[in-house]
C-alpha positions in Angstrom: 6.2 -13.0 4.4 6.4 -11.0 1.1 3.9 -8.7 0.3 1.1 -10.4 -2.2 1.1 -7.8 -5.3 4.0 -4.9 -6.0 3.1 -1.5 -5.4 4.6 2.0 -6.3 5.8 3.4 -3.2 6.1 -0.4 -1.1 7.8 0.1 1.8 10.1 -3.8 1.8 13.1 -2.1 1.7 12.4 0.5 4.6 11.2 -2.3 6.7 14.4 -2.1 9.3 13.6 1.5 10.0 10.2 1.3 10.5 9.7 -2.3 12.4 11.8 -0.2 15.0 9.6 2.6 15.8 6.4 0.3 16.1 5.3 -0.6 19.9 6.2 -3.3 21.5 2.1 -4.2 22.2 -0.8 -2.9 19.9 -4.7 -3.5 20.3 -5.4 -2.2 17.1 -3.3 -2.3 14.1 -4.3 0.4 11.4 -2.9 0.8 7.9 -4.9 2.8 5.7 -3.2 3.0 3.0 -2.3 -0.4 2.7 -0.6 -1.0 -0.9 1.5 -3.6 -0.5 0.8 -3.8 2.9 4.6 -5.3 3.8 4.7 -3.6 6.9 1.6 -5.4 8.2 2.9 -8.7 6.8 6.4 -8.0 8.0 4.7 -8.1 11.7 1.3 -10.1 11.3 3.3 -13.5 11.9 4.6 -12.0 15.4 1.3 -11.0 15.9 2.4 -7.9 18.3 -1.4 -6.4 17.8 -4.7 -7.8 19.1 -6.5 -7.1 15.9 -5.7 -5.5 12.6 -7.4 -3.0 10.6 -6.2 -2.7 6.5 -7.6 -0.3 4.1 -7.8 1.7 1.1 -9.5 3.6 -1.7 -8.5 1.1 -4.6 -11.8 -1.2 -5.2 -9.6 -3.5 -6.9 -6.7 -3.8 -4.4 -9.4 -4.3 -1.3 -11.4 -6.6 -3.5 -7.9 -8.8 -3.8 -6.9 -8.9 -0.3 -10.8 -9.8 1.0 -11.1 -12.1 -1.9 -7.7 -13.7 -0.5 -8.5 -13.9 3.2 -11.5 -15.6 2.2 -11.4 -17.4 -0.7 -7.8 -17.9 -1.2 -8.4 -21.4 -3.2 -10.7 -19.9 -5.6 -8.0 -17.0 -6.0 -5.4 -19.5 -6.9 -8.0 -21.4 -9.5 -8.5 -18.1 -10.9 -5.1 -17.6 -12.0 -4.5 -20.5 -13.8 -5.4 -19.7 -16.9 -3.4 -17.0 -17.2 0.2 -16.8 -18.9 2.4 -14.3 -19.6 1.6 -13.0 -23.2 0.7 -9.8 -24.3 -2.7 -10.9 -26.2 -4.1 -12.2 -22.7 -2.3 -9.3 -21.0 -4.2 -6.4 -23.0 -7.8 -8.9 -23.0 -7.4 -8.7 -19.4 -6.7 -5.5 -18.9 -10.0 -4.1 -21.0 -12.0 -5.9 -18.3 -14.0 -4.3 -16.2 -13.0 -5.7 -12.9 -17.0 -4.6 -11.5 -18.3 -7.4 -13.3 -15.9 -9.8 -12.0 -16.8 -11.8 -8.6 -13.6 -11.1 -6.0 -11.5 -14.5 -6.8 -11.8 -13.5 -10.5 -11.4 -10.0 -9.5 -8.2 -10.5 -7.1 -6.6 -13.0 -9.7 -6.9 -10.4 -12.5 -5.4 -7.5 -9.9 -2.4 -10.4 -9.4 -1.4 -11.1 -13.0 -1.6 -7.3 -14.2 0.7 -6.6 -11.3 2.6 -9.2 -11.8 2.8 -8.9 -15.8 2.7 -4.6 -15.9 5.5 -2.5 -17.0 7.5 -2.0 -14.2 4.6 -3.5 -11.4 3.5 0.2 -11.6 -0.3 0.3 -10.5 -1.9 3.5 -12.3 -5.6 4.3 -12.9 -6.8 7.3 -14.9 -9.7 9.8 -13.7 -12.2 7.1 -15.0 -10.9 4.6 -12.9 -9.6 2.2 -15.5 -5.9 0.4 -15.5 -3.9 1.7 -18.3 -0.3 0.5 -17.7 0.9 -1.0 -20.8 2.6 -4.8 -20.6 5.4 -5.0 -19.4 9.0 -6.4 -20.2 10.2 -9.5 -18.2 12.0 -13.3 -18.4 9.1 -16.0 -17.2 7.4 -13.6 -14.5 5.9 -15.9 -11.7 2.2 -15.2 -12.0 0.8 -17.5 -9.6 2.4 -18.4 -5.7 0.1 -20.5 -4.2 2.3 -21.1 -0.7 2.8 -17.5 -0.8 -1.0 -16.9 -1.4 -1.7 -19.1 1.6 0.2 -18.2 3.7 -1.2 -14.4 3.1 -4.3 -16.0 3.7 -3.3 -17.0 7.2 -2.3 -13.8 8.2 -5.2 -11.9 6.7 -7.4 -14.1 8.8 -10.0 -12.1 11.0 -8.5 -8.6 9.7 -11.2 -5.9 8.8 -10.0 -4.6 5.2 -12.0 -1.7 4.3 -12.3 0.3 1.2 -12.4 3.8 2.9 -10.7 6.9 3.5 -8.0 7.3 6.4 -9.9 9.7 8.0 -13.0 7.2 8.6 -10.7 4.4 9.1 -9.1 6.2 12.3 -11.4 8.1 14.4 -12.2 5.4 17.0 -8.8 5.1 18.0 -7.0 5.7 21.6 -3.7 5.2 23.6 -3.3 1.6 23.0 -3.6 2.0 19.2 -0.9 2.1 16.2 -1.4 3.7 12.9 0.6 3.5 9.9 0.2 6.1 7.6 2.1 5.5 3.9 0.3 8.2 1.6 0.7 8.7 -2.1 3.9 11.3 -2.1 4.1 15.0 -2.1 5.8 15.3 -5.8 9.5 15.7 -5.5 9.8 18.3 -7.3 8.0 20.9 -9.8 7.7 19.2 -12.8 7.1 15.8 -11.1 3.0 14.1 -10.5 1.1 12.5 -8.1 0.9 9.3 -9.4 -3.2 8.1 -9.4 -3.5 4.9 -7.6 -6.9 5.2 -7.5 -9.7 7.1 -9.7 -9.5 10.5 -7.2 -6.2 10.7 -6.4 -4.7 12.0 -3.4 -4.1 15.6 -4.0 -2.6 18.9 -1.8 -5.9 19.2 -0.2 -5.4 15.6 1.2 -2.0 16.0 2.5 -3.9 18.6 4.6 -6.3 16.6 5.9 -4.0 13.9 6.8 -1.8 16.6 8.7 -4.9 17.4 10.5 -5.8 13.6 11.4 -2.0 13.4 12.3 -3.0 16.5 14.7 -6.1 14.4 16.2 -4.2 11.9 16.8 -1.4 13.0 18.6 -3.9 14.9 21.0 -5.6 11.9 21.6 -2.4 9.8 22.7 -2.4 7.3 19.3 1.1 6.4 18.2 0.8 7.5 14.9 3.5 6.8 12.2 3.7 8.6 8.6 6.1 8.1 5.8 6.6 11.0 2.8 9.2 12.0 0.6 12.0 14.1 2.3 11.0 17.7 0.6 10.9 21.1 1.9 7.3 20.8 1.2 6.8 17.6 3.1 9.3 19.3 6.1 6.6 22.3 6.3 3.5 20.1 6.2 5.2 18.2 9.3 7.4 20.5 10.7 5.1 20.5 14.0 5.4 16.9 14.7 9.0 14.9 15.5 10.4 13.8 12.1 13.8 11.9 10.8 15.1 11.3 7.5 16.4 7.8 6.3 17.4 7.0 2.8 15.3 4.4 1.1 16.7 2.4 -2.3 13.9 3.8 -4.8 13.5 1.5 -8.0 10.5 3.2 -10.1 11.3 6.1 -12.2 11.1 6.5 -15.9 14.5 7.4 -16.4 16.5 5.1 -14.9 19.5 7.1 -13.9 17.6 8.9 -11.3 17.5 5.5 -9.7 18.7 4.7 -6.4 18.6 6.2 -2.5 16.2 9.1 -1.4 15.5 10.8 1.3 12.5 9.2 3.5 10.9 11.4 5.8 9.4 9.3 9.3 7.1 11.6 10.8 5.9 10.5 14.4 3.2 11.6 17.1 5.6 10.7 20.1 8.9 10.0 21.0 9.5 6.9 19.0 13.4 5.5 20.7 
């Protein structure tokens, strides 16, 4: 199972690294920084958790998925009117997506990810999408099996628009975590991109650290993925850490294309 929408940052390609560190059995399932989710879908058909727990701060991107488990029909309704053209591309993105019911709200998330330059998801301070349209050859807006079938999986899974920090403090041995932040900047001149209207700054690297801390204490199998930087290395440097190379497709210049360093940061021992 694909992920649904395309997210800066998805992890589809990293997927044979990480499927190996997750647990063989899982009560709870937690993923609060769910994006494009494809670790979750990668293991929701196996079903090696009792029950699942999604989340993020993106209203849109919760409002999709919830309006997907739910109301997948009306969803798939919902986009088709829509066609790629950059008229209906710009109309849709001066919506404001608060005035839309979640169908509406989930199809118009779908087609601007779908449709975007480079499926690059980017709010400014105000909130509002403001990635221009993008470039492609008969983009496929609507995929109804593969909108079902999400639906499916998403059945019975708590999505919540909330911060990590809420979203993990009931947790205990028998629980997994998944943590896939916005990155620490890879280098000086580089930004955190804004995925949602407050960003995810240095002060919330720190906190995550700290839940990471909790965690571990209290026996959770906790497992974090950052860009492989010295600064990342000395936010984690207490906990057990490995670097893969992940392919990495989004970057405005498109010669700086192609493997980076991954850092997998762990709360126990995970082979």
């Amino acid at each position: 199972m694909k992920p649904i929408v395309k997210w800066a940052g998805g992890k589809s390609k990293l997927l044979p690294e990480l499927r190996t560190r997750v647990p063989k059995a899982i009560d709870t399932y937690v993923e609060p920084f769910m994006g494009g989710a494809a670790l979750f879908f990668s293991l929701a058909s196996e079903r090696p958790f009792k029950r699942a727990r999604l989340g993020d701060k993106n209203e849109d991107l919760v409002a999709c998925y919830r309006a997907v488990r739910d109301t997948v029909e009306d969803v798939i309704a919902a986009l088709g009117p829509y066609k790629y053209d950059r008229d209906v591309y710009y109309r849709a993105r001066d919506q404001d997506p608060r005035k839309l019911n979640d169908p509406a709200r989930a199809a118009r998330l779908i087609f601007l990810n779908r449709t975007c330059y480079n499926g690059l998801w980017r709010v400014n301070s105000k909130g509002k999408f403001n990635v221009p349209f993008g470039r492609y050859t008969n983009p496929k807006i609507c995929d109804p099996d593969g909108l079902r079938e999400a639906a499916k999986l998403l059945a019975g899974v708590d999505v919540q628009l909330s911060d990590f920090d809420t979203m993990t403090r009931d947790l205990s041995e028998r629980d997994f975590v998944y943590f896939d932040p916005p990155y620490v900047p890879v280098s000086k001149t580089a930004d955190f991109t804004a995925y949602s209207a407050d960003g995810f700054d240095r002060a919330d690297q720190e906190r995550l650290v700290d839940r990471m801390r909790v965690l571990k204490k209290r026996g959770v199998k906790a497992l974090l993925s950052n860009a492989d930087t010295e600064e990342t290395r000395q936010l984690y440097r207490e906990f057990r850490t490995e670097t893969v190379l992940m392919p990495r497709s989004i970057n405005r210049d498109a010669s700086k294309r192609g493997d980076i360093g991954e850092l997998l940061v762990m709360t126990w021992n995970a082979r």
